[in-house]
C-alpha positions as a Markdown table, in Angstrom:
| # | Residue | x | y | z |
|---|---|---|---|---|
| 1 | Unk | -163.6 | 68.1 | 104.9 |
| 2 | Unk | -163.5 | 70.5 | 102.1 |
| 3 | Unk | -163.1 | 68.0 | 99.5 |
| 4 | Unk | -166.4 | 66.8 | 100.4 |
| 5 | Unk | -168.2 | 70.6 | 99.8 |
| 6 | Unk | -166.1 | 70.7 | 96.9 |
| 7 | Unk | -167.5 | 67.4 | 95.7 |
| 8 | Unk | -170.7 | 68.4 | 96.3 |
| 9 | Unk | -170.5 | 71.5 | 94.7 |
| 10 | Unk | -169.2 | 70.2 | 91.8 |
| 11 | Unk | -171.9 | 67.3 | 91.5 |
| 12 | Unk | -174.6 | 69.8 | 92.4 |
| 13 | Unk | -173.5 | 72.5 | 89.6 |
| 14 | Unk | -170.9 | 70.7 | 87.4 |
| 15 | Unk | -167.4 | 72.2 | 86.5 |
| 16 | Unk | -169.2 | 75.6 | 86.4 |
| 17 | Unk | -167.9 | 75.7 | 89.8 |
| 18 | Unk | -164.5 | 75.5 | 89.0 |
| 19 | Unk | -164.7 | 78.4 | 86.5 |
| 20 | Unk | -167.3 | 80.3 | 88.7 |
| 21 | Unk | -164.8 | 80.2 | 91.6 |
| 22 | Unk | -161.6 | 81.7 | 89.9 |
| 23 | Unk | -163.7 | 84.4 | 87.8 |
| 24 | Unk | -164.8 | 85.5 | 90.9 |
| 25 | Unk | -162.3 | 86.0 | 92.9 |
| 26 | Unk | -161.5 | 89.5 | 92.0 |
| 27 | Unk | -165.0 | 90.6 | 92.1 |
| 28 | Unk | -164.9 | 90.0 | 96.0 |
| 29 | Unk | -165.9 | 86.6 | 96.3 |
| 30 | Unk | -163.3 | 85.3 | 98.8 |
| 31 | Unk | -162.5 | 81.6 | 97.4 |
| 32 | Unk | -159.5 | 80.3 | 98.5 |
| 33 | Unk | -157.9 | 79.2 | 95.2 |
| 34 | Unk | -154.9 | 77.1 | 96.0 |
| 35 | Unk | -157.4 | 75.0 | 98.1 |
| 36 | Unk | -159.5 | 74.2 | 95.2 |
| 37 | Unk | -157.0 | 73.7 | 92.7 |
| 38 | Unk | -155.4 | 71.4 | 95.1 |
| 39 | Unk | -158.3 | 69.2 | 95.8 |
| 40 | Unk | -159.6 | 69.2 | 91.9 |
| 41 | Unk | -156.5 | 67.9 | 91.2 |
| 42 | Unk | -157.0 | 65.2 | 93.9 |
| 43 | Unk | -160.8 | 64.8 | 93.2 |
| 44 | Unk | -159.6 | 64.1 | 89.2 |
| 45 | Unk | -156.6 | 62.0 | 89.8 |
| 46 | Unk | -159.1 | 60.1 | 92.4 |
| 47 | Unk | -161.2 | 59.6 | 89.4 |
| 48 | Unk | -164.5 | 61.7 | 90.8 |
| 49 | Unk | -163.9 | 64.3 | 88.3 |
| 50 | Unk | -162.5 | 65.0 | 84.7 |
| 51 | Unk | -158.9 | 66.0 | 84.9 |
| 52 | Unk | -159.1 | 68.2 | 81.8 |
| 53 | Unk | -162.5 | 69.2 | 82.4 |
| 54 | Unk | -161.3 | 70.2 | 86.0 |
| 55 | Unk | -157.5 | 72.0 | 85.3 |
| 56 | Unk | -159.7 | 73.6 | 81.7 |
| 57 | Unk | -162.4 | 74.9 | 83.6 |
| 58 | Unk | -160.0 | 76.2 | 86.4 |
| 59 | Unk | -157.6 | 78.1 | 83.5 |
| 60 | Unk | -160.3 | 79.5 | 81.9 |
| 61 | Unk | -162.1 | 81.2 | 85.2 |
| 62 | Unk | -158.7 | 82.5 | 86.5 |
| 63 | Unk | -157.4 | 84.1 | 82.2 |
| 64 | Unk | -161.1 | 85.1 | 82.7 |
| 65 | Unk | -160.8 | 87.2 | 85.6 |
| 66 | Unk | -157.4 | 88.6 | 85.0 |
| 67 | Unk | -158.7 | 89.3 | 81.5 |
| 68 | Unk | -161.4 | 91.7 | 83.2 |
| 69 | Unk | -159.3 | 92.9 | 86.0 |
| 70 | Unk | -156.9 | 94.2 | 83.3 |
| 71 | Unk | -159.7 | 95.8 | 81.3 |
| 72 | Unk | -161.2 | 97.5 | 84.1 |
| 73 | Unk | -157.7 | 98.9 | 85.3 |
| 74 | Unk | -157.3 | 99.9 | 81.4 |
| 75 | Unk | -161.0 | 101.3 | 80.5 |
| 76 | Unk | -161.2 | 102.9 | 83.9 |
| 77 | Unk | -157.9 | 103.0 | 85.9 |
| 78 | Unk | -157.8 | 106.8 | 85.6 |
| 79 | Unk | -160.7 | 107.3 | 88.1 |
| 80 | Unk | -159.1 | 105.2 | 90.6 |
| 81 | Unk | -156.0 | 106.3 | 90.2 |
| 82 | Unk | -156.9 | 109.6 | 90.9 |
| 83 | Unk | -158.3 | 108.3 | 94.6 |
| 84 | Unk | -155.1 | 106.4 | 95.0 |
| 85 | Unk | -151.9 | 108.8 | 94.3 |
| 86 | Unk | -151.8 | 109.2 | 98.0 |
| 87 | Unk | -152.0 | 106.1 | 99.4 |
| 88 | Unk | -148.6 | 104.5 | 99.7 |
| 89 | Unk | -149.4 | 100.8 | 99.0 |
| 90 | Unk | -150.7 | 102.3 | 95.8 |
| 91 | Unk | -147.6 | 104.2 | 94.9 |
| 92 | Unk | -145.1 | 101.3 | 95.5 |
| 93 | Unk | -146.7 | 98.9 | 93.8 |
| 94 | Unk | -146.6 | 101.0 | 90.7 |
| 95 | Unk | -142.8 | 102.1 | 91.5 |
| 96 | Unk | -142.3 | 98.2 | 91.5 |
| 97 | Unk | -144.4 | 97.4 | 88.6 |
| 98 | Unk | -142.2 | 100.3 | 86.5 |
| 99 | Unk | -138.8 | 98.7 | 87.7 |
| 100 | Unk | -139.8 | 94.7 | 87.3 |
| 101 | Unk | -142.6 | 94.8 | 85.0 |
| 102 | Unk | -141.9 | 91.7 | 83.0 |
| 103 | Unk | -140.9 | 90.1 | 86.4 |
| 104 | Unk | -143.6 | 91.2 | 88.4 |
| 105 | Unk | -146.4 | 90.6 | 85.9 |
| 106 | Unk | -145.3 | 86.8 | 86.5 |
| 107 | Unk | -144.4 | 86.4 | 89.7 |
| 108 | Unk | -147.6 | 88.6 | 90.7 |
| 109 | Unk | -149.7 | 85.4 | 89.7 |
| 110 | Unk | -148.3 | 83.0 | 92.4 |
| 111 | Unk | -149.2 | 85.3 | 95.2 |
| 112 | Unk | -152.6 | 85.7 | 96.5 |
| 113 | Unk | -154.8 | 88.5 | 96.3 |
| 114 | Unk | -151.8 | 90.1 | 94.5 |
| 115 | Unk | -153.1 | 87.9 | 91.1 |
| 116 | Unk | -156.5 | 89.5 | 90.9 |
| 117 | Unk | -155.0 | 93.0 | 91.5 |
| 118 | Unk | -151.3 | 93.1 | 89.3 |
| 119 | Unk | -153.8 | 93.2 | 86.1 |
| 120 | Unk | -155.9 | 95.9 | 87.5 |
| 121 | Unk | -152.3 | 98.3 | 88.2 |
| 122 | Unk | -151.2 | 96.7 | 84.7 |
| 123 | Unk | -154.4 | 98.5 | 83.2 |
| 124 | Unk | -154.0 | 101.4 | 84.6 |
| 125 | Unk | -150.3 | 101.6 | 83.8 |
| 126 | Unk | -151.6 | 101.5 | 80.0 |
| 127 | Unk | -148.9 | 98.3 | 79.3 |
| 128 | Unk | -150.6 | 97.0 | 76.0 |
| 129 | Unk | -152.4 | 93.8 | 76.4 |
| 130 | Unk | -150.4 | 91.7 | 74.0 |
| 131 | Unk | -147.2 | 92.3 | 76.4 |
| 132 | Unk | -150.0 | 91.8 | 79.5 |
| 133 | Unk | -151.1 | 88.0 | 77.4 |
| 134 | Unk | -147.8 | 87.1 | 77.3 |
| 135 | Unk | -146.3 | 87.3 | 80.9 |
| 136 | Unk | -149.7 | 86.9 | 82.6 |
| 137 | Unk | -151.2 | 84.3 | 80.7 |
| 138 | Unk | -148.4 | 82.4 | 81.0 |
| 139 | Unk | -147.5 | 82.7 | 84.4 |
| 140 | Unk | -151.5 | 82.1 | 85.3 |
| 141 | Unk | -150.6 | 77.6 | 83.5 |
| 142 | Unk | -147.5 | 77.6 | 85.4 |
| 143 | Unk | -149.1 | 78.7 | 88.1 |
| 144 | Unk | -151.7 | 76.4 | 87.7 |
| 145 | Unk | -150.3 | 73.5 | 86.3 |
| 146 | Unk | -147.7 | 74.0 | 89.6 |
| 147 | Unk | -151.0 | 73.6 | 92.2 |
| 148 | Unk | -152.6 | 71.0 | 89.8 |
| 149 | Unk | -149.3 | 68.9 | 90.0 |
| 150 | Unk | -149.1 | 69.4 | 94.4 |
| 151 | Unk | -152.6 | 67.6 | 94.3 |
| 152 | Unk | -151.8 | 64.5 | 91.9 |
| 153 | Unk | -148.1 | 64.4 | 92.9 |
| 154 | Unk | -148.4 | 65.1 | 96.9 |
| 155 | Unk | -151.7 | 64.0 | 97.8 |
| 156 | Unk | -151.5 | 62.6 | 101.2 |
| 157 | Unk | -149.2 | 65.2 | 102.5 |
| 158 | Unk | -151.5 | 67.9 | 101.3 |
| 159 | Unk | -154.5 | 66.0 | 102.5 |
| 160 | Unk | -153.1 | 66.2 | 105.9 |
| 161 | Unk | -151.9 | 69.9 | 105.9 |
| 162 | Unk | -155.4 | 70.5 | 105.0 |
| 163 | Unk | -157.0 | 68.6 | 107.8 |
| 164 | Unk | -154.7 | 70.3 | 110.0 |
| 165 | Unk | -156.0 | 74.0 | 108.8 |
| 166 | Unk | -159.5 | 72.7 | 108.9 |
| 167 | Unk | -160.2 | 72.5 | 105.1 |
């Protein structure tokens, strides 16, 4: 069960793991994050590991990736955007992050993939990073306090699903 390579992993190299894995995730590293927050937040409320060691370690990777994602898109969006004005995908993500910026800065965080790549367009779209902070940063604890609370609150039901997809 994944629980148990998540045990392991966090016994072998500590809660460095749980930061390790969200930072990553933009860089290519293809972790799938609602299955770990989910099954820290059973791990801790089991008592195997530090519940605000876990959920702080967990924040700080995912502001930390967004944080860079944003900086890149910011520092060196104009290069890519240049390769991009004709791909479609591209263009109507932009069109919708012009329309429903405030609103799709937040909601960008819940879906995956699309968390580690809003703050790249956000960059690039030169929104200043105080008005970035505010709506990503705090859509990044609601979304994590919301996966954190699915584990402690619904643990055999998610246990379950997970057996059933082979986590």
């Amino acid at each position: 069960m994944f629980s148990d390579t998540l045990l392991e992993l966090v016994t072998q190299y500590g809660y460095v793991f749980f930061f390790l894995a969200f930072s990553l995730g933009p860089f290519g590293i293809p972790v799938p994050n609602e299955i770990i927050i989910v099954s820290g937040s059973i791990l801790s409320h089991t008592g195997v590991v530090n519940y605000w060691a876990a959920y702080s370690s967990i924040l700080t990777g995912l502001l930390t990736a967004i944080t860079i994602s944003y900086t890149i898109g910011r520092f060196f969006g104009h290069k890519f955007k240049k390769r991009w004005l004709d791909n479609r995908y591209f263009l109507r993500a932009e069109s919708i992050l012009k329309r429903k910026g405030d609103l799709a800065m937040f909601i960008g965080m819940f879906i995956p993939m699309v968390r580690y790549i809003m703050p790249l367009l956000i960059g690039m779209s030169e929104i200043h990073f105080k008005k970035f902070a505010i709506f990503t940063y705090s859509s990044a604890v609601t979304w994590t306090i919301t996966y954190f609370a699915l584990g402690i609150y619904f643990k055999e039901p998610v246990l379950s699903m997970m057996q059933i997809l082979g986590y």
